[in-house]
N, C-alpha and C positions, 0 to 999 in steps of 0.2 A: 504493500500500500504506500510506504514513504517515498520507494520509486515511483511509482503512478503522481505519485502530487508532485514531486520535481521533473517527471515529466511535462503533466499538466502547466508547469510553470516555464519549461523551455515555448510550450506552445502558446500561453499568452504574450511571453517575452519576442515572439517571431509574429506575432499576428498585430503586437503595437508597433514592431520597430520596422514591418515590412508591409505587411497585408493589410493594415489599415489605412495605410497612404493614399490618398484622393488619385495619383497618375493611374495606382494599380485597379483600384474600386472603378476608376471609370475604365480602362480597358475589359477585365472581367467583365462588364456588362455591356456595352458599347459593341464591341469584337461579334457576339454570336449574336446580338439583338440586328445588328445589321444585316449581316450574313441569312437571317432567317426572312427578315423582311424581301430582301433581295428574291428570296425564294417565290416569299408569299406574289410580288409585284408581278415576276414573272409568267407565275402559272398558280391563281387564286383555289383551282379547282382541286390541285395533286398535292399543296404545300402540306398536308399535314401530314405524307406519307412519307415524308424527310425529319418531321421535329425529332422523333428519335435518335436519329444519325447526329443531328444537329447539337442537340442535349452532350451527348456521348461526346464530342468531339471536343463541347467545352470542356466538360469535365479531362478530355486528356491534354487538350493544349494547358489549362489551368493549371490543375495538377503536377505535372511534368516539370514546366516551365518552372512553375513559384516554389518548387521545391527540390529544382537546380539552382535556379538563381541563387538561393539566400543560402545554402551551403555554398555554394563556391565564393562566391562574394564575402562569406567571413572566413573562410581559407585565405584568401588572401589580403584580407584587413588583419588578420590575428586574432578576432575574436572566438573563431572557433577551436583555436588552440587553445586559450583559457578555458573552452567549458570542455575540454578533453582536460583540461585538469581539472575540474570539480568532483565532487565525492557521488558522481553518476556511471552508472554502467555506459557502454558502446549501445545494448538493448534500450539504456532508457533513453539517450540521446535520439537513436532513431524511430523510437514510440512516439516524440516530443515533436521533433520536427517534423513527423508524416500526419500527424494528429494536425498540425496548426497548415499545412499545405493541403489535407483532405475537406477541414472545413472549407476552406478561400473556395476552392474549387464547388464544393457542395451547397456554398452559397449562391455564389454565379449561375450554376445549377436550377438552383429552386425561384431563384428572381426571375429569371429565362421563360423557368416553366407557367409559372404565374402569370407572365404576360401572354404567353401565347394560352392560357388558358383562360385569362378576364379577356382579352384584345382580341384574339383569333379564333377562338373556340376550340380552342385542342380539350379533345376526350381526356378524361382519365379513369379507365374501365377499373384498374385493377393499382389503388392507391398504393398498396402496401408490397406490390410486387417491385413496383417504381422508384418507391424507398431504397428497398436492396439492391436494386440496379445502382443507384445514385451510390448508394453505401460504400457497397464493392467496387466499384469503378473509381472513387475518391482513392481507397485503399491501396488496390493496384496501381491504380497509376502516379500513387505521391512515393509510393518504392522505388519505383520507376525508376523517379526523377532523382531520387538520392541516390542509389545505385552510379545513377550518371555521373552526380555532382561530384561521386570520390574517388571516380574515377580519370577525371580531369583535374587541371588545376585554376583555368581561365572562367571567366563566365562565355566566351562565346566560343570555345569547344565543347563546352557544355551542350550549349544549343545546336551547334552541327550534328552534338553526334544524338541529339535527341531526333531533330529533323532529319536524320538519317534512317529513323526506328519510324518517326510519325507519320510520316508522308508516305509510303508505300501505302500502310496498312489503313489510308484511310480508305485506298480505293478496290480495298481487298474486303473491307468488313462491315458490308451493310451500309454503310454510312449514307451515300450516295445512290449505290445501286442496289436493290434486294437480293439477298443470297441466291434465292431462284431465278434471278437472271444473269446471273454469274455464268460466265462460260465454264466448262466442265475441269480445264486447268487452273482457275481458280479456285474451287472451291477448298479442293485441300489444304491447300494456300489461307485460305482466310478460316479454317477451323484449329489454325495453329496461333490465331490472333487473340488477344486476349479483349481488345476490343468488339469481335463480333461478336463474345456473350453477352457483353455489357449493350450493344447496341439494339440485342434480341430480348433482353430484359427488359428495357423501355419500353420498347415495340409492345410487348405484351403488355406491360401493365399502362400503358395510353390506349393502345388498340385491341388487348384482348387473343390477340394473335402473335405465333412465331415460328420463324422456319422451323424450330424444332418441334411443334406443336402443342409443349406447353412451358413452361419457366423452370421446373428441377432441371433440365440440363442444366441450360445456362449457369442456374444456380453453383452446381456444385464444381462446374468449371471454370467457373470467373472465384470458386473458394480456394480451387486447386491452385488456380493463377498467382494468385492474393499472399496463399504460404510460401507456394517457391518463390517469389519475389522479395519474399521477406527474411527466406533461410539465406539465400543470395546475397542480400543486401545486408544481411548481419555479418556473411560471413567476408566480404568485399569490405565492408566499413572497417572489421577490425585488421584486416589487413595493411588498407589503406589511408585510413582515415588519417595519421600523422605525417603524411608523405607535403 
């Protein structure tokens, strides 16, 4: 428990000194509000059969990003050398900072969702399913991005080598195109993504439907996702993490 609360207290300490910044607050919501609009303008008839993808995608640019950044970024100011000296495990460090990069992310998320649900009318059949989608998808993909972070030592190798992982897989997992109209070499392809359960979660619990036919997949594959990212990423940070 006393690590949980100096956890808890890395993640306020990153959510004052970084994620509550007005430049961040307005891109987090500005970035996919546009993006979805553009949708909506182009084609008013089919847009709600992308807010899933849409959702999903904030939650992995957000994610990823906000939680490369602020580790790398005190890699090389020195402050994350100091809390590599405090009386904290390597586990509660990376509990700390994925916790305060899962919410930023699950905020943007739910502000997104709320608008296209008061403004455009997007369903939401299955609340609770859409939750866990949200949930798990913050999770995985704030490991992700710390994974990344200690891996580099710049903030913009950070981000190459994320947009290196991001950018394939958007157009491999749902996001844009429906897994059933995936041509036949994709589709193996995008069941190795950890993104297209997260995007098949949504799907379901806004529409009710998913390629897999119902949400335990996704569910327990976007859990599987969630662990190894985190046995990885514990076992990378205590590697690396002093370098």
């Amino acid at each position: 428990m006393n690590q949980m609360v100096r956890a808890l207290c890395i993640s306020r300490k990153d959510i004052e000194s970084y994620y509550g910044k007005p430049p961040l607050i307005t891109w987090g919501l500005l970035f996919p509000a546009v993006l979805m609009l553009a949708v909506y303008i182009k084609d008013p008839q089919t847009y709600l059969a992308i807010c899933p993808g849409i959702i999903a995608m904030t939650l992995l640019f957000g994610n990823t990003s906000m939680a490369a950044i602020v580790v790398t970024f005190e890699k090389r100011s020195g402050t994350f050398q100091r809390l590599l000296l405090a009386p904290v495990t390597c586990r509660t460090i990376i509990l700390g900072k994925a916790i305060s990069a899962a919410a930023y992310g699950m905020a943007s998320s739910l502000v997104l969702t709320l608008g296209l649900v008061a403004l455009l009318g997007m369903p939401l059949e299955h609340p609770f399913v859409f939750a866990v989608g949200l949930l798990l998808g913050a999770i995985t993909f704030s490991l992700l991005g710390l994974i990344a972070s200690v891996v580099v030592r710049e903030v913009f190798e950070a981000m190459t080598l994320m947009n290196f992982f991001r950018f394939p897989i958007l157009f491999i997992s749902g996001v844009f195109v429906p897994l059933a109209a995936l041509p036949a070499w994709a589709k193996p392809v995008a069941l190795v993504s950890p993104l297209t359960y997260i995007v098949e979660l949504l799907r379901y619990g806004i529409h009710g439907q998913s390629y897999f036919g119902g949400f335990w997949i996704p569910v327990v594959v976007s859990l599987v996702f969630a662990v190894v990212s985190w046995i990885v990423g514990e076992r990378i940070f205590q590697q690396r993490a002093r370098l």
